[in-house]
Structures are given as C-alpha cells and as structure tokens.
C-alpha positions in Angstrom: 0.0 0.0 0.0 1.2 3.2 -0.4 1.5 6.9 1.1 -2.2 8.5 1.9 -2.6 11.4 0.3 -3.5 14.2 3.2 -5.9 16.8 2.3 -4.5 20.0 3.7 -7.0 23.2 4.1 -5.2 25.1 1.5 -5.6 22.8 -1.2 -9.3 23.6 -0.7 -8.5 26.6 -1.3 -6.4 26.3 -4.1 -8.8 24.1 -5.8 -12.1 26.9 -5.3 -9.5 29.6 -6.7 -8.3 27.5 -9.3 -11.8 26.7 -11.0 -12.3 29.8 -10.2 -9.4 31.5 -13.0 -10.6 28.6 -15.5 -13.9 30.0 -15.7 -12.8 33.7 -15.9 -10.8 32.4 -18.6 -13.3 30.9 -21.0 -14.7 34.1 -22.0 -11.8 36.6 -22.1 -10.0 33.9 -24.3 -13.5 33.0 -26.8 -14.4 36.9 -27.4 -10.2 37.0 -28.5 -9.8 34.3 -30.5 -13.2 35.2 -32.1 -11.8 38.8 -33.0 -14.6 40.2 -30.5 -13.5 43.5 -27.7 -14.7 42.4 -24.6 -14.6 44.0 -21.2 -11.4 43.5 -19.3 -9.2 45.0 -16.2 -7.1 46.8 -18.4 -9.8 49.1 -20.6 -10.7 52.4 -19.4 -12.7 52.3 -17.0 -11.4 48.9 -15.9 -14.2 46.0 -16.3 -16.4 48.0 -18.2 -14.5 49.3 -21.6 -13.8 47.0 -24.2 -10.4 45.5 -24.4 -9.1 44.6 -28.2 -9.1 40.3 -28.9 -5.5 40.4 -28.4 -5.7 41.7 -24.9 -8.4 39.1 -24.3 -6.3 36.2 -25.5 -3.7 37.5 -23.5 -5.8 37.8 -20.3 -7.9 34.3 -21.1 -4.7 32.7 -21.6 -3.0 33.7 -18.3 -6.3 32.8 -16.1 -5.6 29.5 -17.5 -2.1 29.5 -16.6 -3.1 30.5 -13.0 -6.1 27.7 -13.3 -3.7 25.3 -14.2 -0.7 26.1 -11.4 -3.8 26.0 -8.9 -5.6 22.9 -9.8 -2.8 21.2 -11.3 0.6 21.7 -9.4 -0.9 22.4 -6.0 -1.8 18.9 -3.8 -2.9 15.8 -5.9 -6.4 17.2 -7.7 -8.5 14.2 -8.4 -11.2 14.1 -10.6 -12.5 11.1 -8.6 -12.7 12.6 -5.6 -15.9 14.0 -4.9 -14.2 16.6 -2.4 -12.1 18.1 -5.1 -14.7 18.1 -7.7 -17.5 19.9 -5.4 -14.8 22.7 -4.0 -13.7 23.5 -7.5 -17.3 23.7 -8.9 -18.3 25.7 -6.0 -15.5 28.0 -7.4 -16.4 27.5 -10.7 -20.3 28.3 -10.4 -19.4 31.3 -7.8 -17.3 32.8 -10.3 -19.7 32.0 -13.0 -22.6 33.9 -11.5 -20.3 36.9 -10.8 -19.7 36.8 -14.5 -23.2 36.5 -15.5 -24.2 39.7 -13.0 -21.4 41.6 -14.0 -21.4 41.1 -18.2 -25.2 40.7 -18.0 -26.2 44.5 -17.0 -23.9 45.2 -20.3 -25.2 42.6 -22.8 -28.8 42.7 -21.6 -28.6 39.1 -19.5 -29.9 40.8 -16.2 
C-alpha cells in the first residue's frame, strides 16, 4: 500500500480559486480568439470598456495559466474525488454567476 494522500486546508482553497481563474478564462479567451472586444481589467474604465481580442487572448490565456498552477501543481487534484470536484465547482459556479451579474447588466442578461 502506499503513502495516503492528506488533504490540507489550503488545497481547498487552491482548488475553489483554481476553478475559479478557469472560468474567468473561457470568456476573455473565446471573445479574443473570435476577433470580438470584450470587457477586461485593463480598458478604461477597468471591467467595463472594451479590451481589443489580443488583450483578451492575453488575459484568457493567463487565467488559464493561474487555473492550471492552482488545480494542477498544488496537492494531488482528483477528478475522482468528490471533495475536489465539489470545491472546485463551487469556485467554478461562484465565479460563473459573478460573470453573468457583472457582463449581463452590459449585454442585456440581467
């Protein structure tokens, strides 16, 4: 038999954060790649302005660097454990309906 893996509290945090950055990802890096401005941190005023696709892709891409160092290279992420899989998609869906309050008062979604 070998080693247990422990569950330490700050891979539950990692993991929440983690699914967290792979969401914000998904649409910075779709409006880019489509050729679509879409709101980002870095247009004027920041989160509401329009960023150019290439600033998206840039953005999208690192979220999923950060998602990836998080979920990935932090603890042993398991998609067969139901503890990992409910703390990331608690991330995931918090940061999801952030998203969906924040772009939908801009795109009509609210």
């Amino acid at each position: 038999m070998g080693k247990s893996r422990r569950m330490r509290w700050y891979h539950d945090i990692s993991y929440f954060f983690g699914s967290a950055f792979l969401v914000n990802a998904i649409p910075h890096f779709v409006s880019g790649v489509t050729g679509h401005p879409f709101q980002s941190p870095f247009a004027t005023p920041p989160g509401e302005g329009l960023s150019s696709a290439l600033v998206n892709v840039v953005w999208g891409s690192a979220n999923f660097v950060v998602a990836y160092l998080l979920l990935g290279r932090v603890g042993h992420f398991e998609f067969r454990c139901w503890r990992h899989i409910l703390i990331a998609g608690a991330g995931g869906l918090s940061m999801a309906l952030m998203l969906a309050l924040s772009f939908g008062r801009f795109y009509g979604g609210l």
